[in-house]
C-alpha positions in Angstrom: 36.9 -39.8 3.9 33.2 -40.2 2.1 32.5 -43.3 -0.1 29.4 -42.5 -2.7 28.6 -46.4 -2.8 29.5 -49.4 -0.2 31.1 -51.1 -3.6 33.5 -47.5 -3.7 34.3 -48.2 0.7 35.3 -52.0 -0.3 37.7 -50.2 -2.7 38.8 -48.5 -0.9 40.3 -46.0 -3.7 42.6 -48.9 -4.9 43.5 -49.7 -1.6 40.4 -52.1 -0.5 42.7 -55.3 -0.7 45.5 -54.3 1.8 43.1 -52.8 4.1 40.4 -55.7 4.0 43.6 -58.0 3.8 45.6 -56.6 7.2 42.0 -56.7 9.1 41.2 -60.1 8.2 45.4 -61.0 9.4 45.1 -59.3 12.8 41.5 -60.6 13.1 43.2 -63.9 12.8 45.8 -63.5 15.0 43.8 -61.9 17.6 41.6 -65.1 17.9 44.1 -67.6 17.8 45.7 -65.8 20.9 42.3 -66.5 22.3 41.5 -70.0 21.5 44.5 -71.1 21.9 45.4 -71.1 25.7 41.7 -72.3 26.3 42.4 -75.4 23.8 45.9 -75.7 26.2 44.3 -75.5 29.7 41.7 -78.0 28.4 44.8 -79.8 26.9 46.5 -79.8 30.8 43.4 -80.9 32.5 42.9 -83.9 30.6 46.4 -84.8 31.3 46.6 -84.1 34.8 43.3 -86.4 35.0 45.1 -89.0 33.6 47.7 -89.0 35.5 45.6 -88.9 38.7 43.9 -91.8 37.9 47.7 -93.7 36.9 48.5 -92.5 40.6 45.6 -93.6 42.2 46.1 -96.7 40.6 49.5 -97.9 41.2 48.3 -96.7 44.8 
């Protein structure tokens, strides 16, 4: 497929929003499958700190 103009490739011959559209969905999805088991195992070592520190505590 050849576009004359980058306005005409955005278009995408009428089809620019669902195409722009599912790219910007999967781009989404793709980096919240990233982020979010770093944000957990941050999430898990803050907790398993805490309850270190109760342990050592009560010790």
């Amino acid at each position: 497929m050849s576009f004359n103009s980058f306005s005409e490739f955005l278009a995408m011959d009428g089809h620019g929003l669902y195409v722009w559209l599912s790219y910007a969905i999967a781009a989404t999805i793709v980096t919240i499958n990233l982020v979010s088991p770093l944000l957990r195992k941050k999430q898990l070592k803050a907790e398993l700190l805490r309850r270190l520190r109760r342990e050592k505590k009560a010790v």
